[in-house]
C-alpha positions in Angstrom: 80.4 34.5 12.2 77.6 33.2 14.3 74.2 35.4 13.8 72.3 33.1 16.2 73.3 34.5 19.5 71.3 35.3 22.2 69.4 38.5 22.8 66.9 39.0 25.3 65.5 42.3 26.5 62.3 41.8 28.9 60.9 45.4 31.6 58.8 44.6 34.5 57.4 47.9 35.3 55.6 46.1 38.5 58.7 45.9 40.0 60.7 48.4 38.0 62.9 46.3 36.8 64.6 45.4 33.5 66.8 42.1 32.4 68.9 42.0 29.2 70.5 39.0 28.5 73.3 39.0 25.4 76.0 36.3 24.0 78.6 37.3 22.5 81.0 35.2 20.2 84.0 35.5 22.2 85.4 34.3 25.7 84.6 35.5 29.0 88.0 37.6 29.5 87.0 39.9 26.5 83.6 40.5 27.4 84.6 41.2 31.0 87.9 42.9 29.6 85.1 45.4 27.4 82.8 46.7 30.6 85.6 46.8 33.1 88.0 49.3 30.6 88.1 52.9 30.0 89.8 52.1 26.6 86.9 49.7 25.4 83.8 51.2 27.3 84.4 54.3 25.1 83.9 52.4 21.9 80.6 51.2 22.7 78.9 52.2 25.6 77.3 55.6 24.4 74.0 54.9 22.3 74.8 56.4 18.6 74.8 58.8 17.4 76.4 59.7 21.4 79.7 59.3 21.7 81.6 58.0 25.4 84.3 60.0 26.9 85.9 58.4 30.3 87.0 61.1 32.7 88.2 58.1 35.4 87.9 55.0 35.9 88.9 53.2 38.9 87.6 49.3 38.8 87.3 48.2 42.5 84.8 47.9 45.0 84.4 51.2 46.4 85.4 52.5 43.1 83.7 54.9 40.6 83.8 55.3 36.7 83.2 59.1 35.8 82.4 59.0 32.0 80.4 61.6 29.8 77.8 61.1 26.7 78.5 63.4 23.9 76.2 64.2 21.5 77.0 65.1 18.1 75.7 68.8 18.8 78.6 68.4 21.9 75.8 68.1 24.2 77.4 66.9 27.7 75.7 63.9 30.0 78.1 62.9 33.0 77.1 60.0 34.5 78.6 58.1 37.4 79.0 54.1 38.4 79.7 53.4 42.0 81.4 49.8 42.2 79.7 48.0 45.2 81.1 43.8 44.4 83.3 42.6 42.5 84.4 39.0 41.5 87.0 39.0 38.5 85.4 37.3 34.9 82.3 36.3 36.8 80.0 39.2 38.2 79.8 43.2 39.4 77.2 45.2 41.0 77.2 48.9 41.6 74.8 52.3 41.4 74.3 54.2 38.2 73.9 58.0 38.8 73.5 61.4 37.2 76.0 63.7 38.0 77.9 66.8 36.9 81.8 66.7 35.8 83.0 66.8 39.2 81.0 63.6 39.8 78.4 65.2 42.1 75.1 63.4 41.7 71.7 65.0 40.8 69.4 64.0 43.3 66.9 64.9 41.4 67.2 61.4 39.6 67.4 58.1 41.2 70.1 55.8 41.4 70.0 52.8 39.0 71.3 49.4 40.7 72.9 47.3 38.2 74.2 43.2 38.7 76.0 41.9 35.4 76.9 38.0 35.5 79.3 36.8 33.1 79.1 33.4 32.1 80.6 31.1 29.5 77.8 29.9 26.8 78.6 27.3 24.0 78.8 30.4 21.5 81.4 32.2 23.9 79.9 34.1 26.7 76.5 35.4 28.4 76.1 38.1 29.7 72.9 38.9 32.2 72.3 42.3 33.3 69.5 43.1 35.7 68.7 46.8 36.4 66.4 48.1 39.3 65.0 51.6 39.0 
């Protein structure tokens, strides 16, 4: 197992922005096969000690993912991610959003734009994820 990946979490409140850059020790169709699935996104994408329930998921530009954070007190967080591009194994963009269960969005929160590049590294595959607020 190799310990040495790459890990790289930088903010830049001047521009409200944040970058995290990861590697992970396997190839590109995993990676991309782990943020583009309702089956996988539900085993890691909560924060613990949150759990991830997907309500839908429907992976195309123009599509939305409609998931919940559940926390252990069954406290209920619906978010919603509005797919804007996509180009298979390689990169999406799309809006983050507060919502309710019907996917509504709270305006009272902005929208989070989110760009994730997948590339292949010499350890397996980078992933670089820039957020705007």
């Amino acid at each position: 197992m190799n310990t040495n990946l790459l890990f790289d979490f930088t903010v830049n409140k001047e521009n409200r922005t944040i970058h995290v850059k990861r590697e992970f020790a396997v190839d590109v169709p995993l990676v991309w096969k782990a943020w583009t699935t309702a089956e996988l996104l539900d085993q890691w994408w909560a924060p613990l000690p949150y759990q991830n329930k997907t309500k839908a998921l429907d992976f195309r530009e123009g599509g939305a993912w409609l998931y919940a954070m559940i926390s252990p007190e069954n406290q209920i967080h619906w978010s919603r991610f509005d797919y804007e591009k996509i180009e298979t194994e390689k990169s999406y963009t799309g809006l983050d959003a507060f919502c309710d269960e019907a996917g509504t969005i709270n305006a009272d929160f902005s929208r989070m734009h989110w760009q994730n590049i997948f590339s292949k590294s010499s350890n397996g595959t980078v992933v670089n994820i820039t957020i705007q607020v």
